[in-house]
N, C-alpha and C positions, 0 to 999 in steps of 0.2 A: 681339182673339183672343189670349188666353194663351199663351206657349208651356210646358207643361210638362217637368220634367226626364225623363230615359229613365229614370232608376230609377223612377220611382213606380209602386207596384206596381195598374196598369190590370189590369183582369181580362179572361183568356182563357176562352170560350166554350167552345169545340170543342176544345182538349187532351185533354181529361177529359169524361165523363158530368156532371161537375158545374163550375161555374165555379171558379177558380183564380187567383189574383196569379202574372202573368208573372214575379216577380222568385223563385218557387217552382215554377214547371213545369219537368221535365225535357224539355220537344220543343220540338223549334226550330221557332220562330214568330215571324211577321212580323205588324207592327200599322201599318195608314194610317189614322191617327185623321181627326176630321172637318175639325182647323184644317189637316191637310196637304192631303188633299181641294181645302177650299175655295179653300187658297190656290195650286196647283199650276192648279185651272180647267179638267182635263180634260174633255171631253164624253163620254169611252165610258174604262166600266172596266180595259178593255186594258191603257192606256194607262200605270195606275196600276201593275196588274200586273207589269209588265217592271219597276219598281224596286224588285222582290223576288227577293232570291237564287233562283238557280237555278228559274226560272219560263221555259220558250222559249214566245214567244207569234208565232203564223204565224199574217196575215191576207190573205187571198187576194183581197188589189188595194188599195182606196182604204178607206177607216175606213168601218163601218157594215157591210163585207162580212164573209163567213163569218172566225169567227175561232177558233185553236185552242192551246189552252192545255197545254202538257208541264211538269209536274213534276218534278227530278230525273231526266230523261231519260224519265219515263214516259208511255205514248198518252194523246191527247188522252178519252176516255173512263174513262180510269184518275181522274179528280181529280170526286172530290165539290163538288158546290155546294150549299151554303144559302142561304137569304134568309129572317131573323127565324126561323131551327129549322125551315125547309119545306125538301126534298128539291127541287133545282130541276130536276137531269139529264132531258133533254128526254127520254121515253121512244119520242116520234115520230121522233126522230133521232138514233138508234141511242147514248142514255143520255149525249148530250155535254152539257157546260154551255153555253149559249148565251150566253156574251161577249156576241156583235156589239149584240145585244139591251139589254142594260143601259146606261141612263142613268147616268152617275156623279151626276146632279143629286140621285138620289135615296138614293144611298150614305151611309148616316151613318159607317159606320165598316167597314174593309174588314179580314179577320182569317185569313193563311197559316199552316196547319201542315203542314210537309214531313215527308214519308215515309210507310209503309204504317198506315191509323190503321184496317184493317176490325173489330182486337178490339174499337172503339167504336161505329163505325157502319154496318159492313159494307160490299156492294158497291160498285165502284168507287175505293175511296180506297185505291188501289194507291200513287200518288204522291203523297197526300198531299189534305188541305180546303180549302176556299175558301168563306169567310162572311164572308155582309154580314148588319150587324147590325142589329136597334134600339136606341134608348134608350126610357127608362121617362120621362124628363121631355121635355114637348113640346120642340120646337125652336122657336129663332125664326122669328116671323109673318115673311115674307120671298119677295120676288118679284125673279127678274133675268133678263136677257134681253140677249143678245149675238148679232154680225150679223158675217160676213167673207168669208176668201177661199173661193173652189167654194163659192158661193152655201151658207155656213154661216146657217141662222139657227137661234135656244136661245131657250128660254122654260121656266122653273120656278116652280114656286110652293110654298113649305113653310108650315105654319099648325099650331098644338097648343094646347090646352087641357090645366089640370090644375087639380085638387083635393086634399083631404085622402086621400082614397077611388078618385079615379079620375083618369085621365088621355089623353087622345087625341091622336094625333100622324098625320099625313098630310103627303104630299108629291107631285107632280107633277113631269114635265118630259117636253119634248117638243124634237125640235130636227131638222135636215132638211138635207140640203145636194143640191147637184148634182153633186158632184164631178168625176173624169174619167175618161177611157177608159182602165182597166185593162189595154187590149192592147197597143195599137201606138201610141196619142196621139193616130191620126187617126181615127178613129172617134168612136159614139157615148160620151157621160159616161155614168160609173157612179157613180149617184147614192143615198142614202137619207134613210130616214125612220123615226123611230120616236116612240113613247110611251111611258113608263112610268107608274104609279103605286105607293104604298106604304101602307100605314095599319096602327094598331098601335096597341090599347088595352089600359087595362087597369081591373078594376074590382075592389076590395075589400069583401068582405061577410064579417063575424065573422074567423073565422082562416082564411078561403079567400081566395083570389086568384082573378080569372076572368081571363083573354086571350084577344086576340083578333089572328090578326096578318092581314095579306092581302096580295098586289104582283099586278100583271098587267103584262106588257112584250108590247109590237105592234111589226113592224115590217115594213118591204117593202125591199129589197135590191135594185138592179140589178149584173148582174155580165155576164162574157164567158163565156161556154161552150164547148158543142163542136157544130160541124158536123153536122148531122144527114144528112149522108151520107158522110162519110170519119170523123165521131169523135175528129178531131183537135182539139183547144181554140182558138177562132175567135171573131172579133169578132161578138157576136150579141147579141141583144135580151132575153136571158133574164132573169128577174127570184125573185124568192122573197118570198112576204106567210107572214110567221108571226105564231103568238100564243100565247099562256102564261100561266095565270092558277090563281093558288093560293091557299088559303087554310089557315090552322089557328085552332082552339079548343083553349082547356086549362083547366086548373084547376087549380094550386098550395096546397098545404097546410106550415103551417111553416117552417123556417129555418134554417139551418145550424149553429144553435146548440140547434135542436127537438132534441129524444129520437126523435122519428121527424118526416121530409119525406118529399115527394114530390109527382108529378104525374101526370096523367090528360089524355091531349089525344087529337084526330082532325083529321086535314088530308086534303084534296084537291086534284088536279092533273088540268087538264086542258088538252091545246096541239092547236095544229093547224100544217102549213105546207103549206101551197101555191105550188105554181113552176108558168111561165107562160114562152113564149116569145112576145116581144111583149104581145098580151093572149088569150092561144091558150094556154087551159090544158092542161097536158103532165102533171100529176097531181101526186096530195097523199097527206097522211099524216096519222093522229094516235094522239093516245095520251091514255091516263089512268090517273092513279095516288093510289089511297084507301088510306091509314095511320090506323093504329089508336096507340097507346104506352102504356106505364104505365113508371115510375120508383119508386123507395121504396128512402131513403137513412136513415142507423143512423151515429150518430156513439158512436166509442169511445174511453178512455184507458186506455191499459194500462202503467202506470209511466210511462215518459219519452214513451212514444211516443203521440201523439194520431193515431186513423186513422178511417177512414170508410169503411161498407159500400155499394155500391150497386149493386141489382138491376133489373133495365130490360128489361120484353117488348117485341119490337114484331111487326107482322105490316103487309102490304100485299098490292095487287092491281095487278099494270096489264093495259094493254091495248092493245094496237095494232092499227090499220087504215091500210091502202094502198088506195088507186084511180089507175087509169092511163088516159089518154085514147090516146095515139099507139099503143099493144098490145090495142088491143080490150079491155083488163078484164083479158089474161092475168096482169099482177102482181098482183090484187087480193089483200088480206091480210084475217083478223081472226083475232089471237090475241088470248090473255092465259094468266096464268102468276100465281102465290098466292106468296106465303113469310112466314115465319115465325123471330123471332130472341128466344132469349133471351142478354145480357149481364149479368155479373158483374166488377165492379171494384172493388179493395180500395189504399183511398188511405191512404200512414202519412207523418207528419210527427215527425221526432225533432232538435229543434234545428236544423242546419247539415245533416240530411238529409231528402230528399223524397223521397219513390221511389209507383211508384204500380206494378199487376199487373191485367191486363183477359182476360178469355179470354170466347169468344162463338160461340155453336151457330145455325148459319146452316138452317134446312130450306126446301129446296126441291121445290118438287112437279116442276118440269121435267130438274133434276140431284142429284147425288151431294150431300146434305149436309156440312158443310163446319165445322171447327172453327179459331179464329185465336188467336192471344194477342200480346200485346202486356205489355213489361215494362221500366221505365224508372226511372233513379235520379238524383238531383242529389246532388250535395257538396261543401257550402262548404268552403272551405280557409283561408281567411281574408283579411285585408286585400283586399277584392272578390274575389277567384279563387277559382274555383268549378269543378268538374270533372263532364260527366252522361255518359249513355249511356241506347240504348235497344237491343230487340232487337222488331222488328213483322214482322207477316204480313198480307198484302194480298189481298182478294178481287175477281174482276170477270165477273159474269156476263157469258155472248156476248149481245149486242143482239138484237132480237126483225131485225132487218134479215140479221146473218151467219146466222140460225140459217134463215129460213123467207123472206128475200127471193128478187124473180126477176124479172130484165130480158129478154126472150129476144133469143140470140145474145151474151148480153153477163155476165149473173153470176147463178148459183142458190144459194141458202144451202145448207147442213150442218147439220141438226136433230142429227145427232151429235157435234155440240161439245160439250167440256166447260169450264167455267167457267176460268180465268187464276187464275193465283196465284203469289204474291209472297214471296220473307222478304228480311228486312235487318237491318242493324247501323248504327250510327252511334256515333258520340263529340267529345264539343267542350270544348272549353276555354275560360270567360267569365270576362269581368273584368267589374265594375259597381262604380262608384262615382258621386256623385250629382251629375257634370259630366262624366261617360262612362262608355259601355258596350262592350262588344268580344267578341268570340265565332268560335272557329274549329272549322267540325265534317268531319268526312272521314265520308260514308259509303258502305256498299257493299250493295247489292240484287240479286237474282237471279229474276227472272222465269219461270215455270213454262208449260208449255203455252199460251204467246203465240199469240194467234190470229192469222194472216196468210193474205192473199188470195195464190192460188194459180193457174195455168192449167191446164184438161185438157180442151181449148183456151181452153174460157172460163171467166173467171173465177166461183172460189169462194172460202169461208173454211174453213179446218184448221189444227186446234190442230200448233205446233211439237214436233219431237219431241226440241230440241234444248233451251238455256237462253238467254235473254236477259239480258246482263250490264249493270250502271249502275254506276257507282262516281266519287265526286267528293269536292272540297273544298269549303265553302264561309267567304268570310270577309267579318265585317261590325263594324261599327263607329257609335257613335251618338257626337255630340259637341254639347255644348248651349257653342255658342260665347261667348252674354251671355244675360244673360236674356231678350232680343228673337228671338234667332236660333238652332235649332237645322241639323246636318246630319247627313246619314245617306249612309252608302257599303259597298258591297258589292261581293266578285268572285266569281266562281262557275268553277270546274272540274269539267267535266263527261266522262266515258269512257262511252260508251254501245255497246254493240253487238248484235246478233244472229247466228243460225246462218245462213250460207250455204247455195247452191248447191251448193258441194264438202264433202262430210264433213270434221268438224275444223276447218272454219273459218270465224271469225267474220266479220260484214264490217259496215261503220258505222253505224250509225243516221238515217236522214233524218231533217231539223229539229229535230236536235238540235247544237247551237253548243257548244263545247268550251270558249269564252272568253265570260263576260258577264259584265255589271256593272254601276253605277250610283253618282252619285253626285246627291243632291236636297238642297236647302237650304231651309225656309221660315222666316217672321218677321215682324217689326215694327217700325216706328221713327215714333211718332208718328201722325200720320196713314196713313201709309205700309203698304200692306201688298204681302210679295214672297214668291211663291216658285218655283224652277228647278230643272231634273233635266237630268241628262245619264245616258243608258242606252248603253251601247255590246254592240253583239250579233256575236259571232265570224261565222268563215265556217262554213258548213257544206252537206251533201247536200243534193240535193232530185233529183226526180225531173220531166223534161220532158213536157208531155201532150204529147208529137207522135209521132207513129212515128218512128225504130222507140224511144220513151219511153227516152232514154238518161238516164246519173244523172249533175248536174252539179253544179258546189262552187260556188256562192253567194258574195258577196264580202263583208267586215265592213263594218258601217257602225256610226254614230255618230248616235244621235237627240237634239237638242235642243230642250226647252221651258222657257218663262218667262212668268209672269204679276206686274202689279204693278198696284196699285188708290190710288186716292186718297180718303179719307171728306172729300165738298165740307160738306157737313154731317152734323150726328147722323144715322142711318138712309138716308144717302146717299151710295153710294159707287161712283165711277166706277173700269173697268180696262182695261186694255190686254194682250193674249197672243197668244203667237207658237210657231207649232209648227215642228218641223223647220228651227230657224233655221242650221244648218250647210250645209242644201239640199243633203242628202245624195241623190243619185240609186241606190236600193238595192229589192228585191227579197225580202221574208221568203216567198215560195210561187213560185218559175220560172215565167217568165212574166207573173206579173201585176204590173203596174205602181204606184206609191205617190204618194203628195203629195209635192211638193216645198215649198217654204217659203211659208209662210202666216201672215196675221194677221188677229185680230178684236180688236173693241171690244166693248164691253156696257157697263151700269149693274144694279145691282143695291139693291133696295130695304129695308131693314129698320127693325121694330118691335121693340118689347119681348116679353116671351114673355107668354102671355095665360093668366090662374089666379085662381082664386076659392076 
């Protein structure tokens, strides 16, 4: 496995409406290509997560559980997710990304960009995207499988064909543990399971492209709940079985160098999740959600400046449903809600400058339509220093949950919500040269009609009538040590706050960590393959489930991982990994409990890649 240098310009996905060389995007973006992936060994995406600037990620007890992902201080529902250009945000749970769910087995390449990006893709990406990608050439034929501590077992399988014309690519992985009791220690393990798969083709006929992408993730969760007669969070048998299965078609015409490109596709989305106390079901949910898209891009030169036009409809549908067993049917839900977006982006390249301008008309049948822009520059200065900036606007529709949920005695939605919104600034300073890279950006964001759950006595949601403030540093650094060995290191500063209780004043934002950072190394030496992270996460708020729910500071911890493999022969390579080797005893959600130090083995099997 190669290591390549941090300059080479890898192309980013999601900055832009069109793909882009990182070494010319003005947005700060983060890239976990596939050799750090493989060689880091993670089982859940999470994991990888945390060793990206300003990313808080809070899992509520042992890996596998519910798990939540903040942006630059933004809600967990604020960050878009992709998988292969499909819309992942679970619409049956209130539009979050489901983390806990994804296999990293199946992760070819994982791709952050921080800050409000809705002038490109609308709702939710208040804080910022989160895409996993495919590739266009299959991967290697390749089976591995690893066994360890809290009864860990993994099993994946990746396989791809290609041609002159066409090419297929698929993956699996499946892995399970028993873990432990997330409460007190002495109770029952909380334990999981899941599945995912991926597939991803593509076929060429004249000057068309057809694709095809697809992923479905399954899983069942055991976790600790609450009392079903005091309410309080208690050692109990609860469990959650979800699932999630998407697809898209398209068809591409053209090329970056055509007189006119573009594309034409339709995806669909549909999940369900069901919770269970013991095996006593306590009610589900689901949702579905069909997209339609068009694209049609125009390349120009006008004197020095090379730019590119691109216009982008989209429209979608979802749909949600609730059923309740313990309330007689009282929460049962079925809505849906339609929308409608046309996007405009105007991309110019002139030498030593990039600068890109997006603005995008959101209509919605259930609110107030909605306009964003988004406008960003880069400028090389020379000898690697480079100076950008952006100015973005964030959109996030209320969840079909705040708007129309209803537990009785306990929380009723507000169908007179108005959608969340966002602006920001940012600015950074990079140096790249082609044995390091280096980048320091401070930004500040301001939050508009934040929705927050509220009492009168029982809980609801209502837009804030105040601002919610975010404002940070972030600094990162890439260093290709030899040609075997790269490392990557980040710190993150984070100000988060919202409006109080008492007029005028702000007060902190829970799980949001002030201090975090990372430092991962991978590489090669021979047979030899290693790679190791160290993530360190500040102290921060959280909130106790117990009465009377008081708000408590969390303490810093230090998470360490390390993997390292031997090839005993071609296509045969044994490893050894060890998570949480510091045996930190720490807490990302009050209350719930974590792993302590753990280790697994595995072997893993590989072929050549398969093409005729």
């Amino acid at each position: 496995m190669p290591v390549l240098p941090f300059p080479t310009d890898q192309i980013i996905i999601t900055a832009s409406r069109v793909p882009e060389p990182q070494a010319q995007s003005p947005a700060s973006v983060s890239v976990i290509d596939a050799e750090r992936i493989a060689r880091l060994g993670e089982p859940l995406v999470p994991a990888l997560l945390r060793l990206t600037p300003s990313i808080a990620i809070t899992t509520q007890g042992p890996a596998g559980s519910l798990t939540e992902a903040r942006i630059r201080g933004a809600e967990n529902n604020h960050t878009l997710f992709f998988i292969d250009g499909i819309r992942i945000n679970d619409p049956a749970s209130g539009d979050i990304p489901r983390f806990e769910l994804l296999n990293a087995d199946i992760a070819s390449r994982i791709e952050v960009v921080r800050g409000p990006q809705s002038a490109l893709w609308g709702s939710e990406a208040i804080g910022g995207v989160v895409a996993v990608n495919g590739i266009d050439n299959p991967p290697i034929n390749a089976f591995s499988a690893e066994a360890g501590s809290f009864g860990l077992a993994r099993l994946a399988v990746s396989a791809g064909m290609a041609s002159r014309t066409a090419n297929l690519a698929a993956g699996v992985g499946w892995q399970r543990a028993t873990g432990i009791d997330s409460f007190s220690g002495q109770g029952d393990k909380d334990g999981y399971s899941n599945l995912s798969g991926r597939l991803r083709g593509t076929l060429r006929v004249g000057a068309v492209r057809l694709a095809v992408a697809a992923v479905a993730l399954s899983g069942r969760s055991e976790f600790d709940g609450y009392d079903p007669v005091t309410y309080d969070h208690a050692d109990t048998l609860d469990n959650s079985r979800n699932r999630l299965a998407a697809g898209r078609v398209w068809a591409e015409f053209g090329n970056s160098a055509s007189a006119w490109s573009g594309q034409i596709g339709a995806s669909l989305l549909a999940s369900s999740n069901r919770n269970y106390l013991a095996d006593q079901p306590v009610n589900r949910t689901s949702g579905t959600r069909q997209g339609i898209s068009a694209q049609i891009e125009r390349p120009l030169v006008t004197g020095p400046i090379s730019q590119r036009l691109i216009l982008a409809l989209d429209a979608d549908r979802e749909t949600f449903g609730s059923r309740d067993v313990i309330y007689g049917g009282l929460s049962d839900q079925n809505r849906a809600r339609e929308h409608q977006a046309l996007t405009a982006e105007w991309r110019g390249d002139a030498g030593l400058l990039h600068g890109d301008i997006a603005i995008r008309r959101d209509l919605f049948n259930r609110f107030a339509d909605a306009t964003t822009v988004r406008a960003s520059l880069l400028a090389g200065l020379g000898g690697g220093f480079g100076i950008a900036g952006a100015y973005a606007e964030g959109i996030a529709q209320p969840t079909f949950f705040d708007l129309y949920g209803f537990f009785p005695g306990n929380f009723v939605g507000n169908p007179a919500l108005r959608p969340e919104s966002s602006r920001g600034f940012e600015a950074s300073l990079r140096f790249r040269r082609p044995r390091i890279s280096a980048a320091l950006t401070a930004y500040r964001q301001r939050l508009h009609d934040e929705i927050l759950d509220v009492f009168y006595p029982i809980s609801t949601a209502q837009n804030s009538s105040g601002i919610s403030r975010r404002a940070g540093i972030e600094a990162e650094l890439g260093w290709l040590l030899s040609p075997g060995t790269r490392l990557t290191a980040n710190y993150a500063y984070l100000k988060a706050s919202q409006p109080g209780d008492v007029p005028d004043r702000e007060v902190e934002e829970l799980r949001r960590p002030a201090h975090s950072g990372s430092v991962a190394i991978d590489g090669s030496a021979g047979r030899w393959n290693y790679g190791g992270s160290l993530a360190y996460v500040g102290s921060h708020l959280d909130r106790e489930e117990a009465y009377p729910y008081p708000v408590v500071r969390l303490s810093p911890y230090w998470l360490a991982g390390a993997r390292i493999s031997y090839a005993a022969q071609r296509g045969v390579e044994l490893f050894v990994r060890g998570s949480n080797l510091l045996n930190q005893h720490y807490e990302d959600s009050a209350g719930y409990r974590t792993e302590p130090r753990a280790i697994f083995a595995g072997i893993r099997l590989a072929g050549p890649r398969s093409s005729r």
